[in-house]
C-alpha positions as CSV (number, residue, x, y, z in Angstrom):
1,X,0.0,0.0,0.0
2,X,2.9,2.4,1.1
3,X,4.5,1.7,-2.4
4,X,1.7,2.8,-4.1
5,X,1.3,5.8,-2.3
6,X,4.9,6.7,-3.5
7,X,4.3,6.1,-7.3
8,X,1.2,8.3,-7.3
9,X,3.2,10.9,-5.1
10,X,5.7,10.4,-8.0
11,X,3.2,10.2,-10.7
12,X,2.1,13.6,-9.1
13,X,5.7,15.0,-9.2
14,X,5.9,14.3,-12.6
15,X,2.7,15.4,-14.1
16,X,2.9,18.9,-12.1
17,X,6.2,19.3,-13.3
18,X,5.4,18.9,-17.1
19,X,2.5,21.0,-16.4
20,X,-0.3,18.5,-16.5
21,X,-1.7,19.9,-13.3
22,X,-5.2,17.9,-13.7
23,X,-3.5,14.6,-13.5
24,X,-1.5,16.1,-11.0
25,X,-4.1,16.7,-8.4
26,X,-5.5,13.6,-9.3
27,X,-2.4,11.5,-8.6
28,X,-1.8,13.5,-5.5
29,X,-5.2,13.0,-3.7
30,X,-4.7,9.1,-4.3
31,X,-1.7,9.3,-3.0
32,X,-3.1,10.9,0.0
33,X,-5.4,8.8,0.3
34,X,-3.3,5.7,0.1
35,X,-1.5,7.1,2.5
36,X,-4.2,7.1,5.1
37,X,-5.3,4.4,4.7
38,X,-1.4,2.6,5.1
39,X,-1.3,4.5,8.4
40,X,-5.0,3.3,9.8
41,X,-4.0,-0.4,9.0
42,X,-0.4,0.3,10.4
43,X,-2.1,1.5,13.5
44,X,-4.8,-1.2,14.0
45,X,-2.0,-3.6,13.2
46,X,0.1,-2.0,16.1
47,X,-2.7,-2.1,18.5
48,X,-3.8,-5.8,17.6
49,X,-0.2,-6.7,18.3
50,X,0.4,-5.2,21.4
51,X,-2.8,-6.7,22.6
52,X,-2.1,-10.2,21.4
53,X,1.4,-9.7,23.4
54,X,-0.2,-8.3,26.4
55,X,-2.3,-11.5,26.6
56,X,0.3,-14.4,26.1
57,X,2.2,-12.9,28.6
């Protein structure tokens, strides 16, 4: 998921840079987006772990 945030941030990079600035904020709100979401699963993931660890031990 992370790695496809980075290719649309890229993407977006890219586009803005050869002055297609619709496909630029296009790419860059996925990319936000994907972002987000990485960062919700990598915090539920966190939280699931740490509970799983609290009760084994």
């Amino acid at each position: 998921m992370l790695k496809w945030a980075l290719i649309f941030f890229i993407v977006s990079l890219v586009a803005g840079a050869l002055g297609f600035s619709g496909i630029a904020s296009a790419a860059g709100s996925i990319a936000k987006i994907l972002f987000v979401v990485f960062l919700v699963i990598c915090l539920i993931f966190l939280a699931l772990g740490l509970l799983a660890g609290e009760i084994l031990f």
